[in-house]
C-alpha positions as CSV (number, residue, x, y, z in Angstrom):
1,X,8.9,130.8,48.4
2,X,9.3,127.3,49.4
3,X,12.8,125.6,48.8
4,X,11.8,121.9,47.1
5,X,13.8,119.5,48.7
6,X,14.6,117.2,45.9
7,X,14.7,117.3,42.5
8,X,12.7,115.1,39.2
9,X,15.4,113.2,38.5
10,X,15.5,112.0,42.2
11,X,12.3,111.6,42.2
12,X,12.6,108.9,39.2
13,X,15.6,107.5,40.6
14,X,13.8,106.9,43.9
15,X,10.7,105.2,41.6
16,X,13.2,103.0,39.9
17,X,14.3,101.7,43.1
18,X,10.9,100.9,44.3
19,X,10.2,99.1,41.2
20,X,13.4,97.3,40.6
21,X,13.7,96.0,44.5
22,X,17.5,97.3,44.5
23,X,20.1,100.7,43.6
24,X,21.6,98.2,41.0
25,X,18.5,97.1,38.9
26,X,17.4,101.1,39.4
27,X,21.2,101.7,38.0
28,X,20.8,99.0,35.4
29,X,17.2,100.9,34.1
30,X,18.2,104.2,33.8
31,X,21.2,103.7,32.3
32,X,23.7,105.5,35.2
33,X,26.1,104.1,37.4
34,X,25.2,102.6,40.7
35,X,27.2,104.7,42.3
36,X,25.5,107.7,41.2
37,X,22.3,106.3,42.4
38,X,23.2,105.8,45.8
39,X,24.8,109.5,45.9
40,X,21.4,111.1,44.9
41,X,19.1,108.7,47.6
42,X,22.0,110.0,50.3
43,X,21.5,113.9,49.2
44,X,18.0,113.5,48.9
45,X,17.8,111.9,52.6
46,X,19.9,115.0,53.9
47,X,17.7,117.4,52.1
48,X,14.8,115.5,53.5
49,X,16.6,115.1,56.9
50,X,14.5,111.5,56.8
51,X,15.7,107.8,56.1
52,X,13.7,106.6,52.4
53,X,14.9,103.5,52.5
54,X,15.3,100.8,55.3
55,X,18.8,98.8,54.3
56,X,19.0,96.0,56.7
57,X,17.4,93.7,53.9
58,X,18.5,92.1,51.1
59,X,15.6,93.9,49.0
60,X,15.5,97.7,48.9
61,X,12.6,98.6,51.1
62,X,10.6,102.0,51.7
63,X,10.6,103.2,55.1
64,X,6.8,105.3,56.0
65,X,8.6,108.7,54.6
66,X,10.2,106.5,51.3
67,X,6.4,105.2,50.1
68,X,4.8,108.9,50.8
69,X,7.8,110.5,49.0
70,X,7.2,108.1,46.2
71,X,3.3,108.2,46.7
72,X,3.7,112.0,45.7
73,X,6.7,111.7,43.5
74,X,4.0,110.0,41.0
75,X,1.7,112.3,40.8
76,X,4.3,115.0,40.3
77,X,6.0,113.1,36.9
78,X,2.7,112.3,35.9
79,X,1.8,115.7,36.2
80,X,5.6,116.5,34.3
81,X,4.4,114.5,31.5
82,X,0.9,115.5,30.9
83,X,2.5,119.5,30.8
84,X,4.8,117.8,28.2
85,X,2.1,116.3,26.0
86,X,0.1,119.6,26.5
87,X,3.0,121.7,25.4
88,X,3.3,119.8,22.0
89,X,-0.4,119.6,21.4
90,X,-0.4,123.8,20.9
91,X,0.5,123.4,17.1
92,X,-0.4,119.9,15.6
93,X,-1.5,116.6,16.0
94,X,2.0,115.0,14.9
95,X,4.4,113.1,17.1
96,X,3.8,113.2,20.9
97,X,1.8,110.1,22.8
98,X,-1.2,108.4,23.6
99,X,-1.5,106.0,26.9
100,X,-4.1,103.5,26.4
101,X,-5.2,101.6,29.1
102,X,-7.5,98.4,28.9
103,X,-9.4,95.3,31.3
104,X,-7.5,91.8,30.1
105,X,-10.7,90.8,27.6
106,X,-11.1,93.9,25.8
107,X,-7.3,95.2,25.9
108,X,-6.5,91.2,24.4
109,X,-9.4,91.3,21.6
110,X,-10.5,94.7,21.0
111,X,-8.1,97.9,21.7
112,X,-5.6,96.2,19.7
113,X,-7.5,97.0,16.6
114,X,-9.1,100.0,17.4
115,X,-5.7,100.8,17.9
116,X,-4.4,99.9,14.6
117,X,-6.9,102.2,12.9
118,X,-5.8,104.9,15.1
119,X,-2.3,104.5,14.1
120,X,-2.8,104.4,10.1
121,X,-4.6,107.4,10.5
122,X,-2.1,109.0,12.9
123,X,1.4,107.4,12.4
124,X,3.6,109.9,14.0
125,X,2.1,109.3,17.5
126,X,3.3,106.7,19.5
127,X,0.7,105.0,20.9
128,X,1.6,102.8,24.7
129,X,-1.7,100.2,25.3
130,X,-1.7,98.9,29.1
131,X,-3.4,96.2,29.8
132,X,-4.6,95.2,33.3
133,X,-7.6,94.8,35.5
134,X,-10.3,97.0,35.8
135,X,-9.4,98.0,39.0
136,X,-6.0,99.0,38.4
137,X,-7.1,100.6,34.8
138,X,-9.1,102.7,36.8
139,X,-6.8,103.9,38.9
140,X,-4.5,104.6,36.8
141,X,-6.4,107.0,34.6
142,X,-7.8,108.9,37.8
143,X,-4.3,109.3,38.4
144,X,-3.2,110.6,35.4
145,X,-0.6,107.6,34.5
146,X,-2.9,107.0,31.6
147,X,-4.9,109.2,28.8
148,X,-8.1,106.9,28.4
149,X,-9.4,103.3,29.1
150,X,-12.2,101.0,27.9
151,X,-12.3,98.4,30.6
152,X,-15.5,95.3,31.1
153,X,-15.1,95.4,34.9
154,X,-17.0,96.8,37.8
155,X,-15.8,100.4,38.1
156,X,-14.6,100.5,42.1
157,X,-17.2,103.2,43.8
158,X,-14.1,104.9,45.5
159,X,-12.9,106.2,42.2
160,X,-16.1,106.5,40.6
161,X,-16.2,110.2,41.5
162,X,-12.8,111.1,40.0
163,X,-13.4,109.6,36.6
164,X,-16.1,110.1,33.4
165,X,-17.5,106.9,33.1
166,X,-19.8,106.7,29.8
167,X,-21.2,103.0,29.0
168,X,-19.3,101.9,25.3
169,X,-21.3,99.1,24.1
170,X,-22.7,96.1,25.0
171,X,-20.3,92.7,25.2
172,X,-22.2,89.4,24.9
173,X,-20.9,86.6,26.7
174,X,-21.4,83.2,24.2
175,X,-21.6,79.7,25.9
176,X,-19.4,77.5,23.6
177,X,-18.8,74.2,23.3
178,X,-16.3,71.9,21.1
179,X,-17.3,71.8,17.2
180,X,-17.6,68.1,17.9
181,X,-19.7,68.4,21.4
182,X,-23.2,66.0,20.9
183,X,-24.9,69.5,21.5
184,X,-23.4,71.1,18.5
185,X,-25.4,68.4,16.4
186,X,-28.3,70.3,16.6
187,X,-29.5,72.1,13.4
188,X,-30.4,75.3,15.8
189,X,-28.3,74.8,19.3
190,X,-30.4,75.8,22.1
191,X,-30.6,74.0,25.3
192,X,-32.1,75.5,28.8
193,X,-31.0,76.6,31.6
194,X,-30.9,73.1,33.3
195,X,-29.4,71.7,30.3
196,X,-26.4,74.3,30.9
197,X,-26.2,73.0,34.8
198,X,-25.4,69.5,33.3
199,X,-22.5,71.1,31.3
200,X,-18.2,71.0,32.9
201,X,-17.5,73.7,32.7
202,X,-13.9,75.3,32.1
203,X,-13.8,79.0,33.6
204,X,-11.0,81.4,35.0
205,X,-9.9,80.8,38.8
206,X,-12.2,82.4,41.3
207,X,-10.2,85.5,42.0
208,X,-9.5,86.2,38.3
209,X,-11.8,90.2,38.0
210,X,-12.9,88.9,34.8
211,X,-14.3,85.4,36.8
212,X,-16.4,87.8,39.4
213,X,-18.1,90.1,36.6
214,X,-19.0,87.0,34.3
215,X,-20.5,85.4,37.9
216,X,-22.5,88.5,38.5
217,X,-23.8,89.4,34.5
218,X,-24.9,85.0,34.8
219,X,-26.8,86.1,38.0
220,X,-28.5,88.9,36.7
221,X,-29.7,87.5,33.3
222,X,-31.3,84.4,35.4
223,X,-28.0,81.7,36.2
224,X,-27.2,80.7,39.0
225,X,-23.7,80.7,38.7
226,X,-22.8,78.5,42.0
227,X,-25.0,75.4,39.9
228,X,-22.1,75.3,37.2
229,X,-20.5,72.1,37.2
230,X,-16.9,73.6,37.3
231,X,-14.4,70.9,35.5
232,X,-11.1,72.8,35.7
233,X,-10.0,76.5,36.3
234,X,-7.2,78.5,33.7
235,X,-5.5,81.6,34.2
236,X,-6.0,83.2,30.6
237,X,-8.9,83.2,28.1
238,X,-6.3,81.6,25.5
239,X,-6.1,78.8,27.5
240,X,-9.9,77.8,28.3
241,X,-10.5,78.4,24.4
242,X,-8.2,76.2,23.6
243,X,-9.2,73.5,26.6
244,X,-12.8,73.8,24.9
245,X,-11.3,73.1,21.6
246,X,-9.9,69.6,23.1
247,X,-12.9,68.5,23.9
248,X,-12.8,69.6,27.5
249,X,-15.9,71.3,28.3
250,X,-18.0,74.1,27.8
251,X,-17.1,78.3,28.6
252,X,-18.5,81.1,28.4
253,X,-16.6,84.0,25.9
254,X,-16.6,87.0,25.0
255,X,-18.2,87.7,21.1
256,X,-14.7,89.8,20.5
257,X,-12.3,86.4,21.8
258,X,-13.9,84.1,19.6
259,X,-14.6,85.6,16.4
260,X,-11.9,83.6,14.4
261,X,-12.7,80.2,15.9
262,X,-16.4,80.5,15.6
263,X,-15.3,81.0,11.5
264,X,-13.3,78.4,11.5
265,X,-15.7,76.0,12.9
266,X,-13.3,75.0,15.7
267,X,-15.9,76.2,18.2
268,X,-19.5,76.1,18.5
269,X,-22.0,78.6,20.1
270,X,-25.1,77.3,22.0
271,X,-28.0,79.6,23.0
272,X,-29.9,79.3,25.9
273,X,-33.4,79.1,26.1
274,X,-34.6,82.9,27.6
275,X,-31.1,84.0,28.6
276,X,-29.2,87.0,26.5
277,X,-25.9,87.4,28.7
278,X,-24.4,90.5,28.3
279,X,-22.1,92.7,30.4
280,X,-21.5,96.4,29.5
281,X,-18.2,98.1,28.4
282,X,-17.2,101.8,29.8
283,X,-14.8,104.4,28.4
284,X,-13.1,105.8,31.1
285,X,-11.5,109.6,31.2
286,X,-10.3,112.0,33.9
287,X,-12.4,115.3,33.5
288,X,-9.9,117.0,36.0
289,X,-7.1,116.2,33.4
290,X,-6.0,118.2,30.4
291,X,-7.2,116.1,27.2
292,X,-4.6,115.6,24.6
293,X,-5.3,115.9,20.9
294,X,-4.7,112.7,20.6
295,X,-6.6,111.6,23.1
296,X,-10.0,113.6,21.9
297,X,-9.2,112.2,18.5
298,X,-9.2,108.4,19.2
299,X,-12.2,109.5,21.1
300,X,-13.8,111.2,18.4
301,X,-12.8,109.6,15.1
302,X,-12.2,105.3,16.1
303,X,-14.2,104.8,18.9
304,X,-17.1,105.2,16.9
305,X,-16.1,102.5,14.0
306,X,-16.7,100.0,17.1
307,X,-20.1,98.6,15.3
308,X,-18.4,98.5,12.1
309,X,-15.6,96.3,13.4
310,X,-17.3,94.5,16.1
311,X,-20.9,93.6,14.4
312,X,-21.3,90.8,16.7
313,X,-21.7,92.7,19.9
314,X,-24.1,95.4,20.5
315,X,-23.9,98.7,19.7
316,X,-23.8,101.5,22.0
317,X,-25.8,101.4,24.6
318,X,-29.5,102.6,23.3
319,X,-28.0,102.8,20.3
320,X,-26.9,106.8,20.2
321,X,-23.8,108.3,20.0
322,X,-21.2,108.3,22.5
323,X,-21.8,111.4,24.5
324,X,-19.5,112.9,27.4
325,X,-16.3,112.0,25.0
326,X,-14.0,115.2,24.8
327,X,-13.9,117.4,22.0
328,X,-10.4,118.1,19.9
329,X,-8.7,121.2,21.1
C-alpha cells in the first residue's frame, strides 16, 4: 500500500493559500497561526520532495507541481464532503447541506425563491446558493463542488458529457420600455421588427454570458441583433432596469427580473410583431455523483411548483414533467 504524501488538512491549507494570494490571509481564514501554516507547506514540500510554491514574489504563487497538487487536492475534499453528506443522509433528511448553484439571471430572480420554499419545508438543512456564470456553474457541478444547478446559458460541449442536462422551462425575454416611453401610449403595444431597430438600446457589455445568449435567442427568433442601436452598456440587470426606468432606453428582460416593476407600472412591455423570444432553462446534475436526499428532494418536491410561482414564463418544455431528476434515496 501506497504511503500518501500529505495529509487533508494540508491539502486545505495549500487551497487557502491559492485563494487568499499569501500564508497570512490563508492563516487569517482558517483561523491558525501563520507560523503553523508555513511549517505544514515546508513538511508537505519534503514529503513531496517538490517546491509548491515559487516565493520570489510578493504574491504567493504555484509553481507546475503547487496548481496539480491543488488541481487534485479539490477533487479529493470535494470527494471528503460528498462521503460526509452521504454518511448523514443513511437515517433522515434533517440537518446536513445542499449546494445550489445558479447563472446570474436565474440565481438573482428565481432560485432565491424556489429556495425559500425549500427551506420552510426543510429548515434543518442549510442550504449554500452560488451564483455565477453558466460556464463556471457547470463546471462546478461536474466537479462535484456543487449538488445541482439551473443555469440560462449555453452548456459548454466539453462538459456536456459529464453532466445530466434536462431542459427546466422556457424563459421569455420581454422588450421594455419606460412607463412614460411614446410607445407605451398605445392601448395594445406592438411595434415591428424595424420599429425595434429604431429603439437605444441599453444592454449588458459584450462579454457579459448573459449578453452572448440574449444575442443568439434574438438571432434565432428572427433579430438581427448587430441592427440594435446600442445607447449604453451596464454590468448588472439592476442597473439597465433601472437606466430604462430613467427614461434611457429600451432592454430586453427576463419575465422572472421584472415581475414587480411591470405591477407597479414603472416599466412597460412591448411585443413585437411575429417574434416570441425565448431562451430555455436547464437543470443541471452529475450522474457519476452520489445524490443527497436533499438534493433528490428539491428535485422532486420545489422544482415542480415553478409554473405555480413563475406563471409568466413557460412551463416545462412540452409541457410534461421533469424527467431524468433523481429519485429520494
Amino acid at each position: 500500500m501506497i504511503d500518501i504524501p500529505f495529509t487533508l488538512d494540508q491539502l486545505r491549507i495549500l487551497k487557502a493559500i491559492a485563494a487568499e494570494g499569501s500564508f497570512k490571509r490563508a492563516a487569517d481564514s482558517l483561523y491558525v497561526s501563520q507560523p503553523a501554516v508555513s511549517l505544514q507547506v515546508q513538511h508537505l514540500e519534503r514529503q513531496l520532495n517538490v517546491p509548491l510554491f515559487d516565493r520570489g514574489g510578493r504574491r504567493a504563487q504555484l509553481t507546475e507541481a503547487g496548481r496539480l497538487l491543488l488541481e487534485y487536492g479539490d477533487r479529493i475534499l470535494n470527494l471528503c464532503q460528498e462521503t460526509c453528506r452521504a454518511i448523514d443522509d443513511l437515517q433522515h433528511l434533517h440537518g446536513g447541506s445542499l449546494l445550489v448553484g445558479a447563472s446570474q439571471t436565474t440565481g438573482t430572480y428565481l432560485m432565491p425563491r424556489l429556495i425559500g420554499v425549500f427551506r420552510r419545508r426543510y429548515p434543518d438543512v442549510a442550504v449554500q446558493l452560488h451564483v455565477h456564470s453558466t460556464r463556471r456553474t457547470a463546471w462546478s457541478v461536474a466537479n462535484g463542488a456543487i449538488d445541482l444547478a439551473i443555469v440560462g446559458g449555453e452548456i459548454p460541449p466539453d462538459l456536456q458529457s459529464e453532466l445530466k442536462v434536462v431542459p427546466y422551462a422556457e424563459d421569455e425575454l420581454a422588450l421594455v420600455v419606460p412607463a412614460n416611453h411614446v410607445l407605451a401610449a398605445n392601448s395594445s403595444p406592438a411595434i415591428t421588427v424595424d420599429t425595434l431597430y429604431l429603439l437605444q438600446f441599453i444592454v449588458l457589455d459584450a462579454q457579459s454570458t448573459i449578453r452572448k445568449t440574449i444575442d443568439r435567442v434574438l438571432e434565432r427568433s428572427g433579430v438581427d441583433a448587430r441592427k440594435l442601436n446600442i445607447e449604453m452598456e451596464l454590468n448588472s440587470i439592476e442597473a439597465i432596469k433601472n437606466a430604462v426606468q430613467a427614461g434611457l432606453g429600451a432592454a430586453f428582460l427576463s419575465v422572472t427580473a421584472i415581475e414587480k416593476e411591470l405591477l407597479a407600472g414603472s416599466l412597460c412591455r412591448l411585443e413585437i410583431e411575429g417574434v416570441t423570444i425565448r431562451r430555455t432553462l436547464h437543470y443541471l446534475t452529475n450522474p457519476h455523483r452520489y445524490c443527497s436526499k436533499a438534493a433528490a428532494a428539491f428535485a422532486q418536491e420545489i422544482l415542480p411548483l415553478f409554473r405555480d410561482m413563475f406563471p409568466n414564463m413557460g412551463a416545462p418544455l412540452g409541457d410534461r414533467p421533469m424527467v431524468g431528476l433523481p429519485s429520494p434515496l
